[in-house]
C-alpha positions as CSV (number, residue, x, y, z in Angstrom):
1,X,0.0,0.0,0.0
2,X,2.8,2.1,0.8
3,X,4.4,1.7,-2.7
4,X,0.3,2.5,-4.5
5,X,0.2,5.4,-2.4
6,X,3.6,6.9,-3.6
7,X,2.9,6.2,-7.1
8,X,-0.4,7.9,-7.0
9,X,1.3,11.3,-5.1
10,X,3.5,11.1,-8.2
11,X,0.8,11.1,-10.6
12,X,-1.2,13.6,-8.8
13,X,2.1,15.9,-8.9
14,X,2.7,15.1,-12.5
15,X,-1.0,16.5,-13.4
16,X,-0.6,19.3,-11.4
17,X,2.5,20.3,-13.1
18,X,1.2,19.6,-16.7
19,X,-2.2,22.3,-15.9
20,X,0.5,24.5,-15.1
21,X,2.5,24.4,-17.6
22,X,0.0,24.9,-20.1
23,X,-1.4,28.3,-17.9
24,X,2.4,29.2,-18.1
25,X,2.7,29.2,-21.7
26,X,-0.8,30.8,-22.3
27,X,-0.1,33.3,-20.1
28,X,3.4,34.0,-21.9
29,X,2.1,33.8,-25.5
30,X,3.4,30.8,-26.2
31,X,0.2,28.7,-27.2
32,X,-1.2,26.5,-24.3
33,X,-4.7,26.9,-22.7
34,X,-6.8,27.5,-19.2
35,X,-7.8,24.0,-18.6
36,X,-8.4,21.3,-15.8
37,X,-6.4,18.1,-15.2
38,X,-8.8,16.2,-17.8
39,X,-8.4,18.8,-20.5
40,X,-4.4,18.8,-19.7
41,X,-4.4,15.1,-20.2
42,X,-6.4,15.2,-23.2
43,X,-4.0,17.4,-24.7
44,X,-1.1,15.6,-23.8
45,X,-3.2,12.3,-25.4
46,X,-2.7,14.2,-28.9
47,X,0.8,12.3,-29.8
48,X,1.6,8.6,-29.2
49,X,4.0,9.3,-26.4
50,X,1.8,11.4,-24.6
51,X,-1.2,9.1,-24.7
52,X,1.5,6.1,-23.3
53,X,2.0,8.8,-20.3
54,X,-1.8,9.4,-19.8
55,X,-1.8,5.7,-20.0
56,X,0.7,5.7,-17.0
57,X,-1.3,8.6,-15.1
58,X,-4.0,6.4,-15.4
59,X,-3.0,3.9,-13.6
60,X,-1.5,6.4,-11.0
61,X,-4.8,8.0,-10.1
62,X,-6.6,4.8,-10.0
63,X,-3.7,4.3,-7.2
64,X,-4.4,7.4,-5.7
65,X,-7.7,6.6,-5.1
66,X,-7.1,2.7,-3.8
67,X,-4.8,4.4,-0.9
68,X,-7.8,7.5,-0.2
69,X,-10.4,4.3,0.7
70,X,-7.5,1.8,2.5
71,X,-7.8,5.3,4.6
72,X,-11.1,5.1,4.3
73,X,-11.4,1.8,5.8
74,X,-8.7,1.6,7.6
75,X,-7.9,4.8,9.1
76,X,-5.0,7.6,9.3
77,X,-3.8,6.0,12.8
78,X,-0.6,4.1,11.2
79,X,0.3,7.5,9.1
80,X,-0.4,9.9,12.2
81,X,0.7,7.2,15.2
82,X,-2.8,8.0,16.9
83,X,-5.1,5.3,18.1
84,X,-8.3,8.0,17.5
85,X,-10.9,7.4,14.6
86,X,-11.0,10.5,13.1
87,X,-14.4,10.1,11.1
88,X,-13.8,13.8,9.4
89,X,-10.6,12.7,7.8
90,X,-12.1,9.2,6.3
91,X,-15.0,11.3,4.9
92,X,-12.0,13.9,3.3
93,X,-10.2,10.5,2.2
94,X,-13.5,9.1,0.7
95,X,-13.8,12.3,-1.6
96,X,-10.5,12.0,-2.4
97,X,-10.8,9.0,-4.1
98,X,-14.6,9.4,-5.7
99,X,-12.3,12.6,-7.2
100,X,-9.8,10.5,-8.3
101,X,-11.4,7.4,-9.7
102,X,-13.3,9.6,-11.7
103,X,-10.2,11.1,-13.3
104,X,-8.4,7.5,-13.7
105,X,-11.5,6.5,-15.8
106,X,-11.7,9.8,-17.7
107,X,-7.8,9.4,-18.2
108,X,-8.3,5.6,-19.4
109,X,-11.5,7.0,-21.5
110,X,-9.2,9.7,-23.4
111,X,-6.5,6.7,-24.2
112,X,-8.7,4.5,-25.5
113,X,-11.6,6.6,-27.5
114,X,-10.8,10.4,-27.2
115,X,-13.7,10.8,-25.0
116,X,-13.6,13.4,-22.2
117,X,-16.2,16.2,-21.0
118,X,-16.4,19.7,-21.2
119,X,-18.2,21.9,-18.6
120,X,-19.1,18.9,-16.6
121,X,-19.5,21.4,-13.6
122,X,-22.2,23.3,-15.3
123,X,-24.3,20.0,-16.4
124,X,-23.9,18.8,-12.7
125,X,-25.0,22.3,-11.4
126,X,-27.6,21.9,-13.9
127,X,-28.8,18.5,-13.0
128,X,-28.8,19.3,-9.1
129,X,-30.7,22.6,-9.1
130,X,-33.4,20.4,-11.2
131,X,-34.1,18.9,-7.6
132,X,-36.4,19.6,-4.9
133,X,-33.9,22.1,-2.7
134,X,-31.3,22.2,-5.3
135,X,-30.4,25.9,-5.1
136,X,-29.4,24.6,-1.3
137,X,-27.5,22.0,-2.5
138,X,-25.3,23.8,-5.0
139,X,-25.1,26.8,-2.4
140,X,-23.7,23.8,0.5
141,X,-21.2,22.6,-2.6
142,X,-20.1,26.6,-2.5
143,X,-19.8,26.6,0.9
144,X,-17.5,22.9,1.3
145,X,-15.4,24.4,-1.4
146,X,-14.8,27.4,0.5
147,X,-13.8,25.7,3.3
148,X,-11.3,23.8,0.8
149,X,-9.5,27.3,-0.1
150,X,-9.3,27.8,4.0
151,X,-7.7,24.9,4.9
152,X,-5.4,25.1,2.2
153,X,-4.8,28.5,3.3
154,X,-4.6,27.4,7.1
155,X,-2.0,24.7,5.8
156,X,-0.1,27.0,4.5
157,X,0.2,29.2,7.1
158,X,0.3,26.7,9.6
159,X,3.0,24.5,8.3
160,X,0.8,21.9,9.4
161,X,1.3,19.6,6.1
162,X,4.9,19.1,8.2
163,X,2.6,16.5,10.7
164,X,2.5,13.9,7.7
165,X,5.9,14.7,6.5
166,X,9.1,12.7,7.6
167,X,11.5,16.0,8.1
168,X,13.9,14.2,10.3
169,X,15.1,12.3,7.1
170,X,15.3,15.6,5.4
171,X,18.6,18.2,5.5
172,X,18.3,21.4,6.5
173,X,18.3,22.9,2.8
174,X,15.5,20.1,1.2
175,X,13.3,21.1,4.5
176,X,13.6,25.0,3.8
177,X,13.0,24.6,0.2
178,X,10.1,22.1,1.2
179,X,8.4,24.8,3.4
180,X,8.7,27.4,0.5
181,X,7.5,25.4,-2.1
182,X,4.5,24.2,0.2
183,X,3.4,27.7,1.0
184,X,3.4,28.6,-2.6
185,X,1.6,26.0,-3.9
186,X,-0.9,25.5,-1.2
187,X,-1.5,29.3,-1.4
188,X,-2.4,29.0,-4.9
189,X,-4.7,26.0,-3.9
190,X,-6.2,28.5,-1.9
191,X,-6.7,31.2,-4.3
192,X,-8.3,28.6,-6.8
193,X,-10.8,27.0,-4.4
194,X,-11.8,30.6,-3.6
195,X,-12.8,31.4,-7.3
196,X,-14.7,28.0,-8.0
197,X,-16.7,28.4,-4.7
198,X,-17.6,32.1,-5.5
199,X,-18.8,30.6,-8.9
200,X,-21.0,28.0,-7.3
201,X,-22.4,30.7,-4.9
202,X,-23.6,32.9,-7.9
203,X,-25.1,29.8,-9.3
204,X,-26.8,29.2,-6.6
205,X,-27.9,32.7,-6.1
206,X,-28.9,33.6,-9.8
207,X,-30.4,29.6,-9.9
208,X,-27.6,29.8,-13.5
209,X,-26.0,26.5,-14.1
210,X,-23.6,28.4,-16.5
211,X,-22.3,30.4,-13.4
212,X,-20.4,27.6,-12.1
213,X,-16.7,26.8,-13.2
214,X,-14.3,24.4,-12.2
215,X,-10.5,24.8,-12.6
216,X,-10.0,25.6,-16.2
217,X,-13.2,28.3,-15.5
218,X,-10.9,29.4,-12.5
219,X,-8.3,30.0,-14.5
220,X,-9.8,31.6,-17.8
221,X,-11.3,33.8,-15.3
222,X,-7.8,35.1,-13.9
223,X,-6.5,35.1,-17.8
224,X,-9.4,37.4,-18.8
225,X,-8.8,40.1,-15.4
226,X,-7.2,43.4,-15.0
227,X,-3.5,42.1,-15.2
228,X,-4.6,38.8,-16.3
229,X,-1.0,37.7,-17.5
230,X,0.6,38.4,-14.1
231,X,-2.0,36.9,-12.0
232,X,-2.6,33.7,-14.0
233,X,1.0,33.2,-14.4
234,X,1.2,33.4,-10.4
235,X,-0.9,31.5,-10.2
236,X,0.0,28.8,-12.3
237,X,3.7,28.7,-10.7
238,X,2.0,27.9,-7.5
239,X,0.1,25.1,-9.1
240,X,3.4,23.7,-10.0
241,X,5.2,24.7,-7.0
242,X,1.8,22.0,-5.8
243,X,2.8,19.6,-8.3
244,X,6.4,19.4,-6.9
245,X,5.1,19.4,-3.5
246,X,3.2,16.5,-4.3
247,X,6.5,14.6,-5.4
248,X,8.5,15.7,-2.4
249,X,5.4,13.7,-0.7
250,X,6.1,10.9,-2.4
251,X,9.3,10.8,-1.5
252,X,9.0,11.8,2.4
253,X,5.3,11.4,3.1
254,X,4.7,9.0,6.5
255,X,2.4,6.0,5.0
């Protein structure tokens, strides 16, 4: 489980850092687009050795998400040396991997029949304000992903990421670059989360599907502002700063 676990950090760092760089060049002139982690891999799918890498990342999310319900089931204790059920975590963990088996599958779609969804947000919006209550649903949807940008901010702040980390294997220099690279990237986390919330909240408000935007939405957005080019290429470095954080977890993370 260890071994799955690492491998799926990898591959969440690796899609991280592909979004990223694709923000980066669009932001720079240099071609590339505002898109999510689906729309990066479907992009990287356009050549034979990308689609053998989406075929990897597959594979690595699907891993991802096996170690997200072991915790599930299982528990953080061995990870965190606690003896304490911590039902909030398992419920995190079980989000984690309904997010992440859903982008193994749209990975192993794109591989094998070009398939993949655009504005899958809006038709889910859509769907759920159909229901009896739904403008309260989508408005609690707002509200958890809101809470997503504070604990990443909070994380960041905190340094509390360091709990799961193992920094006595770590020199002086990799943990100071660690911290920096952590604050950057779960800053930017931050910011994001904060935009796709405040999208869900005027869908909910206006009772517009079309209001809510995911990442690549979040990220258009930013492109399209005063200063666009400076922000979304902040941004965007602190989504890969995340990516490499995520591979300095696979490296160091207790599991």
């Amino acid at each position: 489980m260890e071994k799955v676990a690492r491998f799926g950090l990898v591959a969440q760092g690796i899609s991280f850092g592909l979004v990223a760089v694709l923000a980066i060049e669009l932001a720079v002139g240099k071609g590339g687009k505002a898109t999510d982690r689906e729309g990066a891999l479907r992009a990287l799918a356009a050549n034979g050795l990308g689609r053998i890498v989406v075929f990897i990342l597959a594979f690595g999310f699907a891993a991802y998400a096996v170690w997200r319900l072991a915790q599930v089931f299982l528990g953080h204790e061995l990870e965190e040396h606690g003896g304490r059920k911590k039902w909030g975590k398992r419920l995190a963990s079980f989000g984690k991997a309904t997010i992440y088996g859903a982008l193994s599958w749209g990975a192993f779609s794109i591989v094998l029949d070009g398939r993949g969804g655009g504005h899958k947000e809006q038709q889910a919006t859509k769907d759920i304000l159909g229901w009896p209550g739904g403008r309260w649903i989508v408005g609690a949807i707002a509200l958890a992903i809101a809470g997503a940008a504070l604990w990443n901010f909070y994380r960041a702040v905190s340094g509390k990421y360091k709990n799961s980390l193992k920094t006595g294997q770590m020199s002086a220099s990799e943990l100071k670059w660690t911290t920096r690279i952590a604050f950057v990237g779960l800053m930017s986390r931050a910011v994001i989360f904060g935009l796709i919330s405040w999208f869900f909240f005027k869908a909910a408000a206006e009772y517009d599907a079309k209001k809510a935007r995911g990442l690549d939405g979040a990220l258009q957005k930013l492109a399209h502002a005063p200063y666009g080019t400076a922000l979304l290429s902040l941004v965007a470095a602190g989504l890969f700063a995340y990516g490499v954080f995520c591979l300095v977890q696979a490296r160091y993370r207790e599991v």
